[in-house]
Each structure stands twice: as structure tokens, then as C-alpha cells.
matplotlib code that plots the C-alpha trace (Angstrom):
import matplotlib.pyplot as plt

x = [6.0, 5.5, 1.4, 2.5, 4.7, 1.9, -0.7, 2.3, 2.3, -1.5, -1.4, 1.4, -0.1, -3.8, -1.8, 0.0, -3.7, -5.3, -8.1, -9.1, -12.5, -15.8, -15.4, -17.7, -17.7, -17.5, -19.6, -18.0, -19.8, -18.1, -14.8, -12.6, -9.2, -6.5, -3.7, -1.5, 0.3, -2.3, -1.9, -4.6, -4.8, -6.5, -8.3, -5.4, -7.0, -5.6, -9.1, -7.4, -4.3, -3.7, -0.1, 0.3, 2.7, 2.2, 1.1, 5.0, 5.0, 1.4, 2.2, 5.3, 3.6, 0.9, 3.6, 5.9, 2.6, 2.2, 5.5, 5.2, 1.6, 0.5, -3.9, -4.5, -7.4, -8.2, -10.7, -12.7, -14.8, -16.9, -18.5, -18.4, -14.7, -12.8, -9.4, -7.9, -4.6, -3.3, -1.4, -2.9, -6.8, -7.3, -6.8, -8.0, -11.3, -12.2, -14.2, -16.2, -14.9, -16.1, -13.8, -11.2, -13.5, -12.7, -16.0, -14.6, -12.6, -8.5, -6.9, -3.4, -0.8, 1.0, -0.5, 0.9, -0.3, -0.4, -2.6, -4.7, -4.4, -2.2, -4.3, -8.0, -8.8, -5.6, -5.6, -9.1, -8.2, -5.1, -7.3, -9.9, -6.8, -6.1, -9.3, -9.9, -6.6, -7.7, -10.7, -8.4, -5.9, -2.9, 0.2, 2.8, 1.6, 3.0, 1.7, 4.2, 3.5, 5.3, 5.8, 6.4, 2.9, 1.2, 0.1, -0.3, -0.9, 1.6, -1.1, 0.1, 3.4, 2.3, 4.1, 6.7, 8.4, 11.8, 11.4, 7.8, 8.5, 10.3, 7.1, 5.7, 8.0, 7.9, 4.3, 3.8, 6.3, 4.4, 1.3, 2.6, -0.1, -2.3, -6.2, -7.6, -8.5, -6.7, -6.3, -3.5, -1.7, 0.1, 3.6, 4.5, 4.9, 8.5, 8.8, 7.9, 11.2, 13.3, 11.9, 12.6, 15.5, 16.9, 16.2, 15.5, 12.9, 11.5, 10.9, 9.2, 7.3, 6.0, 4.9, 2.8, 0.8, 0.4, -3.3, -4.4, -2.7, -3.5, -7.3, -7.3, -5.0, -4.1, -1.4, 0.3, 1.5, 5.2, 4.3, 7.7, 8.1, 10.7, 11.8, 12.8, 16.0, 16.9, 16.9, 12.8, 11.7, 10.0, 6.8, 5.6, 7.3, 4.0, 3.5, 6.8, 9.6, 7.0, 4.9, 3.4, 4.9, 2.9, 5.4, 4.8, 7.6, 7.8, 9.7, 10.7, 9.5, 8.5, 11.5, 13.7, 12.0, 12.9, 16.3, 16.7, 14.9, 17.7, 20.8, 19.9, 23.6, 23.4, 20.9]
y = [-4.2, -0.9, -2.5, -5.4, -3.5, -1.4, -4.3, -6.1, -2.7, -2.5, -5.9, -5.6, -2.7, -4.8, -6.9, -4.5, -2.8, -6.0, -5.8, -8.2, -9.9, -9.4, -11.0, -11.9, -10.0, -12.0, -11.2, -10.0, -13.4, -15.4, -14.5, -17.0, -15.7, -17.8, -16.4, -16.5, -12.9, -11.2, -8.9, -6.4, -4.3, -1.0, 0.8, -0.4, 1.2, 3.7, 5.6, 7.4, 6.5, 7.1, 7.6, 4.1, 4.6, 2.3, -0.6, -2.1, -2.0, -4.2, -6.8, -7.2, -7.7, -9.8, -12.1, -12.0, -12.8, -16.3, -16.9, -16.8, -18.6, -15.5, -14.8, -12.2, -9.5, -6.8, -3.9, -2.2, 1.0, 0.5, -2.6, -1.2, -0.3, -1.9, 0.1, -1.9, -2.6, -5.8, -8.5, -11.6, -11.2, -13.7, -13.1, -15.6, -12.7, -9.5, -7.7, -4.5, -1.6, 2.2, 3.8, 1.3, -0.1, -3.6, -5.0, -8.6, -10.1, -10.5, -12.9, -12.6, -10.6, -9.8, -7.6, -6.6, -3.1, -1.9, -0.2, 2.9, 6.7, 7.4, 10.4, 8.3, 5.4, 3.6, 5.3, 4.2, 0.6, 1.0, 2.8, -0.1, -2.7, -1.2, -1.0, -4.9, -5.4, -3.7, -5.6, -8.9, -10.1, -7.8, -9.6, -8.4, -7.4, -5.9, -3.8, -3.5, -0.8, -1.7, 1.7, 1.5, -0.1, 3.2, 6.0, 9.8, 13.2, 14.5, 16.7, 15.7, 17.6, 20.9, 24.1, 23.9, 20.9, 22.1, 19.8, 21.1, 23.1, 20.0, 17.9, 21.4, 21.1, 17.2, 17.2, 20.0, 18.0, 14.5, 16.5, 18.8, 19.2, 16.7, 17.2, 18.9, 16.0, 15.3, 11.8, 12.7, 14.6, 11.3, 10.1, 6.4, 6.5, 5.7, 9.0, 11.3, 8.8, 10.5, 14.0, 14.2, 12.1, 12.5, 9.1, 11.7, 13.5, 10.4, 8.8, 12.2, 12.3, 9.1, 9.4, 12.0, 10.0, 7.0, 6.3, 7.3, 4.2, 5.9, 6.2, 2.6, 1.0, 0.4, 1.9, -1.5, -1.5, -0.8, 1.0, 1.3, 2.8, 1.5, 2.7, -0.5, -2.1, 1.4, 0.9, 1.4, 4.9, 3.9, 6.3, 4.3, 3.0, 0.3, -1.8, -3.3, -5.6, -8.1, -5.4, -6.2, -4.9, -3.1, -1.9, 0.2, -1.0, 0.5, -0.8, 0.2, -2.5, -6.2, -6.3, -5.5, -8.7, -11.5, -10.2, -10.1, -13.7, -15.0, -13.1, -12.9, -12.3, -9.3, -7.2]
z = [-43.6, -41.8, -41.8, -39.8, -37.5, -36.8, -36.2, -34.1, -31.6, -31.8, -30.2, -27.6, -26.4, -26.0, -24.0, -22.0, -21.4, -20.9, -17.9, -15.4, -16.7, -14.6, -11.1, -8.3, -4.9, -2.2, 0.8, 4.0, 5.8, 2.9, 3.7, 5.5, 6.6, 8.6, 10.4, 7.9, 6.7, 4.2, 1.2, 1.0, -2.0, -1.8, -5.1, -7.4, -9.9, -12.6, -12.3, -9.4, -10.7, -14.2, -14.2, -13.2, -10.5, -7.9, -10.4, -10.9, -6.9, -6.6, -9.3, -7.7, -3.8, -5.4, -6.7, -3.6, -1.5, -3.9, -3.4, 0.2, 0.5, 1.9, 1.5, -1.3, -1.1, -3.8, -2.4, -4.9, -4.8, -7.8, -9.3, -12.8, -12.6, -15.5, -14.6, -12.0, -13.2, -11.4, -13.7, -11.7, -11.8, -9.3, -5.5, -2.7, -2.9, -4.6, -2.1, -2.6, -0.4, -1.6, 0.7, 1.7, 4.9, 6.2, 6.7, 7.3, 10.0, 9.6, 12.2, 10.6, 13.0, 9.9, 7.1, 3.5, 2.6, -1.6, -3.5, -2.1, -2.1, 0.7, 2.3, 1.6, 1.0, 2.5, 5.3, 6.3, 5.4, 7.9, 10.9, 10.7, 10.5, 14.1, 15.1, 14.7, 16.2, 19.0, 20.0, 19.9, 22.5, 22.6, 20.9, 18.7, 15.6, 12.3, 9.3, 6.3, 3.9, 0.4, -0.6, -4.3, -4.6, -2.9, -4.7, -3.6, -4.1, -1.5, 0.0, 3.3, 3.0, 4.3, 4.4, 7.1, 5.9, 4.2, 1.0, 0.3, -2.9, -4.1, -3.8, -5.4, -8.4, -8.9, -8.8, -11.1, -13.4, -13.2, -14.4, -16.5, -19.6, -18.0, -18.8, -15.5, -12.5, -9.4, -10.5, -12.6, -9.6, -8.5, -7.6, -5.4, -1.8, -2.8, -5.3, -2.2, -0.1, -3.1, -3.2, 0.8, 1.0, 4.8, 6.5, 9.3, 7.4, 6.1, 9.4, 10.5, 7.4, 7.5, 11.3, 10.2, 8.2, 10.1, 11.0, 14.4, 16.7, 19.8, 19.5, 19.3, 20.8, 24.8, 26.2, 27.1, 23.4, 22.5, 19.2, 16.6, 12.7, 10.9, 7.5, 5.8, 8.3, 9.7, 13.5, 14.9, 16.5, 19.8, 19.5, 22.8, 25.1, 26.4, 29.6, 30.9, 29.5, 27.7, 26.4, 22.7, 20.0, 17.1, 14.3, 11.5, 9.1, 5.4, 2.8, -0.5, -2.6, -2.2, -4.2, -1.7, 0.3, -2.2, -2.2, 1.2, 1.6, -1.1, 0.1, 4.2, 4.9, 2.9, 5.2]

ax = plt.figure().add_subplot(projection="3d")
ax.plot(x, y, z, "-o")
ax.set_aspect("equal")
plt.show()
């Protein structure tokens, strides 16, 4: 008995470990995107993450994104990778990306962002976002940032912030006993939310690591950040009463998006 419990577990946890198979890359010249909302997946790959926290958050955008007929795109640094750690194995393209580059075009106004160290490799894939944006007719535009699918190291909670020997502690905690590497030292975008906790502090948080808007973007945009339906911070103001919107919007999980979708009375 205690044989077949133990071959029952073996195989669960095959399952639970189970890897995408090998996957063609598609070629940035291959890649046809409409102007429908796209998902873009950065790195989601326990190799950087190994504590596996932001892989609830992506399984859960990937399958909001079906849901809403949205375009799916997984970014991978390394071909030989077998640690990527998404449930559904097959987006509308994998697509190589060492360090979270967009070298493809993206029409959609409205883009899904998961996966990806905060501090790297998402940020890069957010900055070139802006910088295609930029070079296309100004029109409001939004970037989404499902923060329970983002991973971290919370290096960009320096010093002077009042909760930064929280962060201290909680990282210390989620790598307590850990063999040495920095890819252990992670928590979800949404963890850091709970260490800091003041909407006020949040907001001011996550303002310092947005991507730099003002390099490239004209100063006709209304630029907002919006921490999931709190009321937007205006961080500029842009050209007149008409002026295009960009808004940086973060949300707690794509969770909180199908609830809202079913219960829209409740928000």
C-alpha cells in the first residue's frame, strides 16, 4: 500500500513539474499581430525564478487572455531552457528575446504585461513597448501590469523608503537556507504591494519603477498610474482637453479581471 502511495505522489508530482515540449521560435518577420489587446510574457521561467512566485499569476493571465480572444506571446532568453513554467504550452508565438527586447512590431493600444524580473528583463520589454508607441500616431494607449504574475528581487526599494527593512526581512525569510544564487532572492510584484501596504506608498513605489515615459514619449501625452481602480495620479498633465492618454494601470491579479467582468456592479 504505502508502495502505491508512493508511486501515486511520484506521478502527481511529474505532472505538477511537467514542461512545455521543444517549440519553434518564430522569427520577428514571421510575426503577425492585429490590434487586438496582447499578452506578452516575459522569461517565465523558474531559472530566474525558482520559488515559483509569479507562475499562479501567468497561468492565470494566459487563461484570462483566451478567454478574452486576446494574442498570446511567450519571450524566452535561452533556446535550451526547459524551466519555463507556463500550464498552456502554446501561445499564438514563442519568440526568442535574451533580454526582454521587442524585436517585432505590436499594433495593439492595449498590452497585458506577466512574467519578467521586474528590475531587468521586464523593464526593457516595457521601455521598448513605449518606444514603438512612440513612433506611431499619438492615441490613447494602455499598459496593464498583472502584478501577481511579476517576479522580483525588490532591489529597487532603496534605503529612504520607510518599509525597506520589511522588504529586508521578508526577503531574507523567502530565502532563508536557500543554496547561494540571486535567483532564489524572489517575491511577486504583488508580495512587495503587501510588504509596503499604504496605497500612498504603493503608488509612489510603483512610479519609481515605471520605465522611462518621458524619453520617449511627446509631451502632448496625458501620462496616468493607476493602482488597480484607485483614482489615476496625473504624472502629466499633456496637450489640451483631447490630449491622449497613456496609463500605466497595475492590477493585482487577472483574477481580479474576471471577477470584475462577471460582477461589473461590484467595482
Amino acid at each position: 500500500m504505502k508502495t502505491l502511495i508512493f508511486l501515486v505522489l511520484c506521478l502527481v508530482a511529474d505532472l505538477v513539474m511537467a514542461r512545455c515540449p521543444e517549440h519553434a521560435f518564430a522569427e520577428p518577420q514571421q510575426i503577425r499581430l492585429d490590434g487586438r489587446p496582447v499578452l506578452i510574457a516575459t522569461h517565465a521561467s523558474s531559472s530566474f525564478d525558482a520559488n515559483f512566485s509569479a507562475k499562479r499569476g501567468v497561468d492565470e493571465a494566459v487563461h484570462f487572455a483566451r478567454a478574452g480572444n486576446m494574442q498570446v506571446v511567450y519571450l524566452q532568453d535561452d533556446r535550451d531552457d526547459a524551466n519555463y513554467y507556463m500550464e498552456d504550452c502554446k501561445p499564438d508565438y514563442w519568440v526568442h528575446s535574451e533580454s526582454g527586447e521587442l524585436d517585432f512590431a505590436i499594433p495593439a493600444s492595449h498590452v497585458y504585461l506577466v512574467g519578467g524580473h521586474l528590475e531587468l528583463c521586464l523593464a526593457i520589454t516595457l521601455n521598448q513597448l513605449l518606444d514603438q508607441w512612440a513612433r506611431q500616431p499619438a492615441h490613447d494607449r494602455t499598459v496593464e501590469v498583472l502584478m501577481d504574475g511579476v517576479y522580483s528581487n525588490g532591489s529597487s526599494v532603496d534605503e529612504s523608503r520607510p518599509f525597506f527593512q520589511d522588504m529586508e526581512r521578508f526577503m531574507q525569510a523567502r530565502s532563508y537556507g536557500r543554496p547561494a544564487g540571486e535567483h532564489w532572492n524572489k517575491l511577486s510584484l504583488l508580495e512587495v504591494m503587501g510588504v509596503i501596504i499604504r496605497e500612498e506608498a504603493q503608488l509612489g513605489y510603483l512610479e519609481g519603477v515605471l520605465p522611462q515615459w518621458r524619453r520617449s514619449l511627446p509631451p502632448e501625452y496625458r501620462v496616468e498610474l493607476q493602482l488597480d481602480d484607485s483614482v489615476p495620479r496625473v504624472l502629466q498633465r499633456g496637450s489640451g482637453l483631447r490630449a491622449p492618454v497613456l496609463r500605466f494601470r497595475f492590477v493585482d491579479s487577472a483574477v481580479t479581471l474576471v471577477e470584475k467582468s462577471l460582477f461589473p456592479s461590484s467595482s
